[in-house]
C-alpha positions as CSV (number, residue, x, y, z in Angstrom):
1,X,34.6,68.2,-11.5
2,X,37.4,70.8,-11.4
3,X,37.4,71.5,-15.0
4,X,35.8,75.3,-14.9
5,X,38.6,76.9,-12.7
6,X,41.3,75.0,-14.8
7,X,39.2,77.2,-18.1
8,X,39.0,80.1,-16.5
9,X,42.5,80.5,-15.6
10,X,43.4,79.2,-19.3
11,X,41.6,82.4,-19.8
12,X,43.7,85.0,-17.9
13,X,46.6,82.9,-18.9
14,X,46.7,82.1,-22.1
15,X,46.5,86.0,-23.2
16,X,49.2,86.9,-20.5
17,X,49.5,90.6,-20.3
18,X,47.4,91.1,-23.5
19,X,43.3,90.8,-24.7
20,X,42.6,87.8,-25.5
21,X,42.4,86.7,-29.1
22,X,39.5,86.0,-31.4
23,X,40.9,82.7,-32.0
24,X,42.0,82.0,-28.8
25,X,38.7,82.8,-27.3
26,X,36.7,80.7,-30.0
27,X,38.9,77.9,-28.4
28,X,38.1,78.2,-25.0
29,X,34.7,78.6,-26.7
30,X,34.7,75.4,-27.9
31,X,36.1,73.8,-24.7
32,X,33.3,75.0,-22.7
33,X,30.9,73.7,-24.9
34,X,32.2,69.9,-24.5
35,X,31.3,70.3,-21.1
36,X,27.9,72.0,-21.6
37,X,27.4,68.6,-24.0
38,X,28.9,66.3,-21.1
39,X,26.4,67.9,-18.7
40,X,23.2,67.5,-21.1
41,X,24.7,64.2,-21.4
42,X,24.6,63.0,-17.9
43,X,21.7,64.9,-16.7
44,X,18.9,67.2,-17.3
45,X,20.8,71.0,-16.9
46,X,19.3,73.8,-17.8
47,X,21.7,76.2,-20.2
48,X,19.3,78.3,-21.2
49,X,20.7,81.7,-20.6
50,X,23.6,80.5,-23.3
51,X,20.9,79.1,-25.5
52,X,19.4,83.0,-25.3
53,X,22.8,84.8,-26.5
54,X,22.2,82.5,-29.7
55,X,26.4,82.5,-30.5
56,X,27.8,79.0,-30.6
57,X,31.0,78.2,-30.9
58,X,31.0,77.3,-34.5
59,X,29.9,80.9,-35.1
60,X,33.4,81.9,-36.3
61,X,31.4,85.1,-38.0
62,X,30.4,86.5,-34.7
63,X,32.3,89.4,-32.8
64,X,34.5,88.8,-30.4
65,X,32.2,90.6,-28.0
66,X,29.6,87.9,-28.9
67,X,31.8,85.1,-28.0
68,X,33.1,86.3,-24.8
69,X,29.7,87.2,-23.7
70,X,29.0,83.5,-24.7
71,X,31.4,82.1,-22.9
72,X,31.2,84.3,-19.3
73,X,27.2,83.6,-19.6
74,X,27.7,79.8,-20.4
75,X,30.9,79.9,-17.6
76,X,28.2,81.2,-15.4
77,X,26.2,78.3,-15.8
78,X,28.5,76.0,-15.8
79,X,29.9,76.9,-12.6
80,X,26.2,77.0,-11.5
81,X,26.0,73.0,-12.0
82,X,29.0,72.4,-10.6
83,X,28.3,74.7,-7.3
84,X,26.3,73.5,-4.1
85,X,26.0,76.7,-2.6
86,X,27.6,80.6,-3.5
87,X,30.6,80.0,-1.0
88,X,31.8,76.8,-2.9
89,X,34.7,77.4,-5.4
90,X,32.5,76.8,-7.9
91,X,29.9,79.2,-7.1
92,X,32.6,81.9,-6.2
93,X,33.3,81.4,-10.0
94,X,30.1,81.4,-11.2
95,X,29.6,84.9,-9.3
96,X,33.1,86.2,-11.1
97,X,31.6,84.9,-14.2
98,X,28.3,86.9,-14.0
99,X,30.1,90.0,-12.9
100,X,32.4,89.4,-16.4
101,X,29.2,88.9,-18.5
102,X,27.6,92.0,-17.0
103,X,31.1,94.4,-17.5
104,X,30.2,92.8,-21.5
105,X,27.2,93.7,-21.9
106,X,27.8,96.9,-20.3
């Protein structure tokens, strides 16, 4: 599966040289969650890290700080199912994306 680096470039691309909009974001929002469901789908995975920051992508009330912690947390692990080890791309990613969720919370 190579869909997670294909999001997060959607990511830095799709806002070019600007922040990211709210609606934009809710988008990539819901993308990610398809896979989430695809994983649950085809195997136990644990998400519950994403379950914990309690914003879903159908919480269009939410801040946009709430989503994109969403997203870098639920990025995180889905680049976690995806990885075999931290050098893979995927787990390179998932290291990125826990950085990201960290600089939010900050």
């Amino acid at each position: 599966m190579r869909f997670l680096p294909v999001l997060f470039w959607i990511y830095i691309g799709m806002s070019g040289d600007r922040e990211m909009r709210k609606e934009e974001l809710l988008e990539l929002h819901q993308l990610m969650d398809v896979l989430r469901r695809r994983f649950e789908d085809m195997e136990k995975v644990d998400f519950s890290r994403y379950e914990e920051v309690g914003v879903g992508p159908d919480d269009v009330h939410d801040s946009k700080a709430e989503h994109r912690t969403a997203v870098f947390v639920l990025g995180m692990e889905l680049a976690g199912q995806m990885s075999e080890d931290q050098f893979s791309e995927a787990g390179r990613i998932q290291a990125r994306m826990k950085e990201l969720a960290e600089e939010v919370d900050s």
